[in-house]
C-alpha positions in Angstrom: 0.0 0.0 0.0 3.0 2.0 0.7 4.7 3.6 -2.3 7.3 4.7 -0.7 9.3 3.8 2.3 12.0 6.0 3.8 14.2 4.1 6.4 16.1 6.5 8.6 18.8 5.6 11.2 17.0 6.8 15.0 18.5 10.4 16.1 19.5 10.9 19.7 16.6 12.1 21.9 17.8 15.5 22.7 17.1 16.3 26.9 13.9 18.8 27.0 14.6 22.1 29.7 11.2 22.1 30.4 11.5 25.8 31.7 11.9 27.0 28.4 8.4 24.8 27.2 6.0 27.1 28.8 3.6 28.8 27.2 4.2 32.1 25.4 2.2 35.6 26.4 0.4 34.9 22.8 -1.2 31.7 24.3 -4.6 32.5 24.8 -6.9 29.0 24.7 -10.4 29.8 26.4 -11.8 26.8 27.8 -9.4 24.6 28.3 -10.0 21.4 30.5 -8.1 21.3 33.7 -5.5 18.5 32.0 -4.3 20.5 29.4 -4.1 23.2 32.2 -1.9 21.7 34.0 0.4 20.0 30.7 0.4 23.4 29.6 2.3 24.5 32.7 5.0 21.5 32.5 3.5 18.7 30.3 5.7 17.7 28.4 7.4 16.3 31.8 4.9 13.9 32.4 5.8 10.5 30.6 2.0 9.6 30.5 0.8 12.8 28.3 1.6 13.3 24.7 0.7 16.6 23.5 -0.3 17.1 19.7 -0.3 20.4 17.8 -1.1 21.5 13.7 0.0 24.9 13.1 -0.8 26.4 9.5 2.3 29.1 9.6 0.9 30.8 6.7 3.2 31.2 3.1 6.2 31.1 5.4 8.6 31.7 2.0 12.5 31.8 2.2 14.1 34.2 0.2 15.1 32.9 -2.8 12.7 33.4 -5.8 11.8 29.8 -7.3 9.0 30.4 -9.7 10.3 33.3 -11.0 7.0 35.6 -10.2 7.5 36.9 -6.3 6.2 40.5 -7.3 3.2 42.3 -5.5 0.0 40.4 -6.4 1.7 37.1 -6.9 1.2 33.9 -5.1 5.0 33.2 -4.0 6.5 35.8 -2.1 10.6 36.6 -1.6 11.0 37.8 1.9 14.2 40.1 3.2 16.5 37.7 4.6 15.9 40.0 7.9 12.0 39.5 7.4 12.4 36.0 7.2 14.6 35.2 9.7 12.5 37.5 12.0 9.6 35.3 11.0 11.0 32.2 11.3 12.1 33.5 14.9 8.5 34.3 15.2 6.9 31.2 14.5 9.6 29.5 16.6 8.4 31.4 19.8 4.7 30.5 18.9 5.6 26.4 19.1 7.4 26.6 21.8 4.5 27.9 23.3 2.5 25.0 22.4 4.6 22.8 24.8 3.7 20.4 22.3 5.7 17.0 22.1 4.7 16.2 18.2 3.8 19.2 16.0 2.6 19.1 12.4 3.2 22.2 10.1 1.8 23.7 7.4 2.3 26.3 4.8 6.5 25.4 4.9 7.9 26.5 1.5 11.5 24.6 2.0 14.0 23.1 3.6 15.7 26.5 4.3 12.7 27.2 5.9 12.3 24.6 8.0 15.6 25.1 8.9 15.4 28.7 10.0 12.8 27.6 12.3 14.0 24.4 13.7 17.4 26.0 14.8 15.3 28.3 17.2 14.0 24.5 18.1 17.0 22.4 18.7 16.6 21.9 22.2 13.2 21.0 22.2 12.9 18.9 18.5 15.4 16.4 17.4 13.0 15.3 14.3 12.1 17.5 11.8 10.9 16.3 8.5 9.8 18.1 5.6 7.4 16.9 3.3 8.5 18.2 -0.2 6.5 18.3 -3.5 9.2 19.6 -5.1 7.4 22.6 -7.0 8.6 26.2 -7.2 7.0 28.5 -4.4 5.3 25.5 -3.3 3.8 25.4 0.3 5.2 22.2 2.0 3.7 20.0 5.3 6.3 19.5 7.8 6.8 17.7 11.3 8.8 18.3 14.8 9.3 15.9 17.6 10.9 15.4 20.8 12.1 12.3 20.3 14.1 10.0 17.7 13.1 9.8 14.3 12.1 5.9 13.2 10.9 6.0 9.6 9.3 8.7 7.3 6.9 7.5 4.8 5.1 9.7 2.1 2.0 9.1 0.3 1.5 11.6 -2.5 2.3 9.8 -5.8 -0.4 7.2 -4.5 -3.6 7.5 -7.1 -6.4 8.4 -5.5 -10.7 8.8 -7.1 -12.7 11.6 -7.1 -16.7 10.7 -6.9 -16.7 11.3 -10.4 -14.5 8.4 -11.3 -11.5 11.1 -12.7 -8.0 10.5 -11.0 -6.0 13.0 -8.6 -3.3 12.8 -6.0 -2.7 14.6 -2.8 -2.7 18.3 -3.2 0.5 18.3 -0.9 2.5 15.4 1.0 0.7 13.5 2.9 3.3 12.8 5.5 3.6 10.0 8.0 6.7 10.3 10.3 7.5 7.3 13.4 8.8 8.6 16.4 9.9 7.4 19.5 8.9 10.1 22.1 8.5 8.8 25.9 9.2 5.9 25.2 6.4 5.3 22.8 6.5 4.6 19.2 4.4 7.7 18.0 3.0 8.3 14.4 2.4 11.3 13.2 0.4 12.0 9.9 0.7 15.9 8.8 -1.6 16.5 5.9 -2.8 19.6 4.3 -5.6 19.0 1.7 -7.0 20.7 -1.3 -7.8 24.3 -0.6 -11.2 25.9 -1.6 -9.4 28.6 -4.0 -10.8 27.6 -7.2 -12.6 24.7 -5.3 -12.1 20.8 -5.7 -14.5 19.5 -3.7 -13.8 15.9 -4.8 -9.8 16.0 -5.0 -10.6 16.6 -1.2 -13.3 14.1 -0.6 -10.5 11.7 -2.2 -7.9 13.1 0.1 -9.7 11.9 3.1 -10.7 9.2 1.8 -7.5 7.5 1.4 -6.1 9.2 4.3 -8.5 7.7 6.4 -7.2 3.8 4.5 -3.7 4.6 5.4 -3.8 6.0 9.4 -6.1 2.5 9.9 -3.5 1.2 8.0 -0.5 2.2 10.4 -2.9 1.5 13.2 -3.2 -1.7 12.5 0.5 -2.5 11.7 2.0 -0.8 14.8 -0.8 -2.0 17.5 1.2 -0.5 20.1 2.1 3.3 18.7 -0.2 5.9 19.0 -1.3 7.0 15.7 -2.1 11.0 15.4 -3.7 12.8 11.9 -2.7 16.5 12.4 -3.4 19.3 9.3 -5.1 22.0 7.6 -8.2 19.5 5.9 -9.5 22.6 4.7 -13.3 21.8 6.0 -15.7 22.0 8.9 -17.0 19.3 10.6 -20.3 17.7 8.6 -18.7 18.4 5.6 -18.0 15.2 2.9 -14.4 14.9 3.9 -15.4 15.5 7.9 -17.7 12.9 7.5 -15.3 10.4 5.5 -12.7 10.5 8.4 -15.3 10.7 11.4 -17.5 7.7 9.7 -14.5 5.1 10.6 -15.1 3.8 14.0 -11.9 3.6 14.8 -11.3 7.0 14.6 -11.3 10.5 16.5 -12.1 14.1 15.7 -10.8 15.1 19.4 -11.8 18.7 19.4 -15.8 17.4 18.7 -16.6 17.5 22.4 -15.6 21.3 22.7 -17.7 24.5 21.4 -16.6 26.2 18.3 -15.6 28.8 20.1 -13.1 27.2 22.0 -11.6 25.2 19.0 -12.4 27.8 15.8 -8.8 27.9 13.6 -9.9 30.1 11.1 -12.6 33.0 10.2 -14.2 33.0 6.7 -16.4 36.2 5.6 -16.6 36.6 9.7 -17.7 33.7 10.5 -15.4 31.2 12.9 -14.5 27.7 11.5 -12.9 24.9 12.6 -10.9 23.8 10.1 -7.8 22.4 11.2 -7.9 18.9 12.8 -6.3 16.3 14.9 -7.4 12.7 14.8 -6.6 9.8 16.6 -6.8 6.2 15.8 -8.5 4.3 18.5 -6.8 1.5 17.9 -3.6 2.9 18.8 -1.9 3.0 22.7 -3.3 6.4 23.1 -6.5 8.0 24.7 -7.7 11.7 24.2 -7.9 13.6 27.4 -11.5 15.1 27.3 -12.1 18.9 26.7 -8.2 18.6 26.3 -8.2 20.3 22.4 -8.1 23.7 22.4 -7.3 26.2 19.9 -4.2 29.2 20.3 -4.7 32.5 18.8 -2.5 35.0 19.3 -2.7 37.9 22.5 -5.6 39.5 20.7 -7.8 36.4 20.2 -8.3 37.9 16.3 -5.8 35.9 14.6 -3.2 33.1 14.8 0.4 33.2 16.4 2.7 35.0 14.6 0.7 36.8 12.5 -1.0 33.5 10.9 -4.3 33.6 9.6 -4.8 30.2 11.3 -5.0 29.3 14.8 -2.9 26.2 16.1 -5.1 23.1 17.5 -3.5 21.6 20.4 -4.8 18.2 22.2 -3.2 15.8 25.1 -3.3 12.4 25.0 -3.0 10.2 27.9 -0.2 7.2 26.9 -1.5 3.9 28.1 
């Protein structure tokens, strides 16, 4: 099922200074249960909680020109080398506020800039995988963990079906990183499906579609891991794709038992949405600690951390 399989040799687990994981003055998560209270103040000490997060960084471009078309009005940007480093210093300071022990990005143009942000990281995220498309000025998924990295596997050249019979692939990478992270083999998915900019409403249908076959998939192979689906899917909950992940028993939509207020990611013609998700597989060592999911907006509760136009999602998972 697997086109292809990346083995990489297992990186040291780099030790966590868990005075420098809390939160950042931009945290501001209204709601949050009493669990993710208290990881938020030191969590990532406690062996038995894993904390998730999905963080849409928004067209975080490096400086280098690829398509050849960075002017005003155009889609890929060339930032100042001092805007971008400022930004990437930026979004660094918003995920270490997460005190998150897995994180899956979005909206990541390159390896320079992952880079830029993971060096602000070091001490905190050992793994750090990019998942690449390989297209100029295109906007990549990404993963960080504190733990050693296991295997990367990547999913986009498999086919997938709209409803309408045509053929389509994964808008971006759907990328699926092992982990070990307290002692637990871990499994991250970071996906980012089809926007609704010039809307293709099937290509994401498909998108969850097989996304949902491959996280069982995993689940089923590594009984023991916990088995996380973090990303920008682009949709609300009740929508076709929603629905195609939520109508497998064996998985979790962990935000659905909070209000929209309290796990809203994005606004759309003023109206809040939650459109950024994390999923777990139920059949995985790993239970979702209720009214845990939250999501973090920025000081002024209008936008996302540094200066996203996405809020981050973070849940905590009790590790059985």
């Amino acid at each position: 099922m697997f086109q292809l399989r990346q083995r990489i040799a297992c990186a040291a687990v780099v030790a966590v200074t868990l005075g420098a994981c809390r939160p950042a003055d931009d945290y501001a998560a209204p709601g949050r249960g009493d669990a993710a209270a208290d990881a938020s103040r030191g969590g990532r000490a406690d062996p038995s909680v894993l904390r998730a997060a999905t963080f849409n960084t928004h067209l975080f471009f490096d400086p280098t020109c690829d398509s050849g078309h960075c002017g005003a009005g155009d889609f890929e940007q060339a930032p100042s080398p001092q805007a971008f480093a400022g930004k990437a210093a930026a979004l660094a300071q918003a995920v270490r506020g997460f005190a998150a022990d897995v994180v899956a990005l979005q909206e990541i143009e390159t390896q320079t800039s992952l880079a830029a942000l993971a060096a602000h990281l070091q001490d905190l995220y050992p793994t750090v995988v990019l998942g690449e498309t390989g297209q100029p000025g295109s906007i990549d998924v990404a993963v960080l963990g504190a733990g050693a990295l296991l295997e990367v596997r990547r999913h986009r050249d498999q086919p997938l079906m709209r409803p309408d019979g045509t053929a389509t692939y994964f808008a971006r990478e759907l990328l699926e990183v092992h982990m070990q992270v307290k002692g637990r083999h871990v499994v991250l998915f970071a996906a980012h499906f089809r926007s609704k900019v010039s809307d293709d409403p099937g290509r994401r249908l498909a998108e969850a579609q097989a996304a949902r076959v491959l996280i069982l998939s995993t689940a089923k192979e590594f009984p023991d891991a916990v088995v996380l689906l973090g990303g920008d899917l682009n949709d609300t909950p009740g929508s076709p794709p929603l629905a195609a992940l939520e109508g497998a028993p064996e998985l979790l939509r962990v935000a659905k038992d909070r209000p929209l207020a309290s796990i809203a990611t994005y606004t759309w013609n003023g109206q809040a949405q939650a459109i950024d998700h994390l999923f777990l597989a139920l059949t995985s060592s790993g239970a979702y600690v209720p009214a845990s999911a939250a999501a973090v907006h920025d000081s002024s509760g209008r936008q996302g951390p540094a200066g996203s136009d996405h809020a981050a999602l973070l849940a905590d998972f009790a590790i059985r």
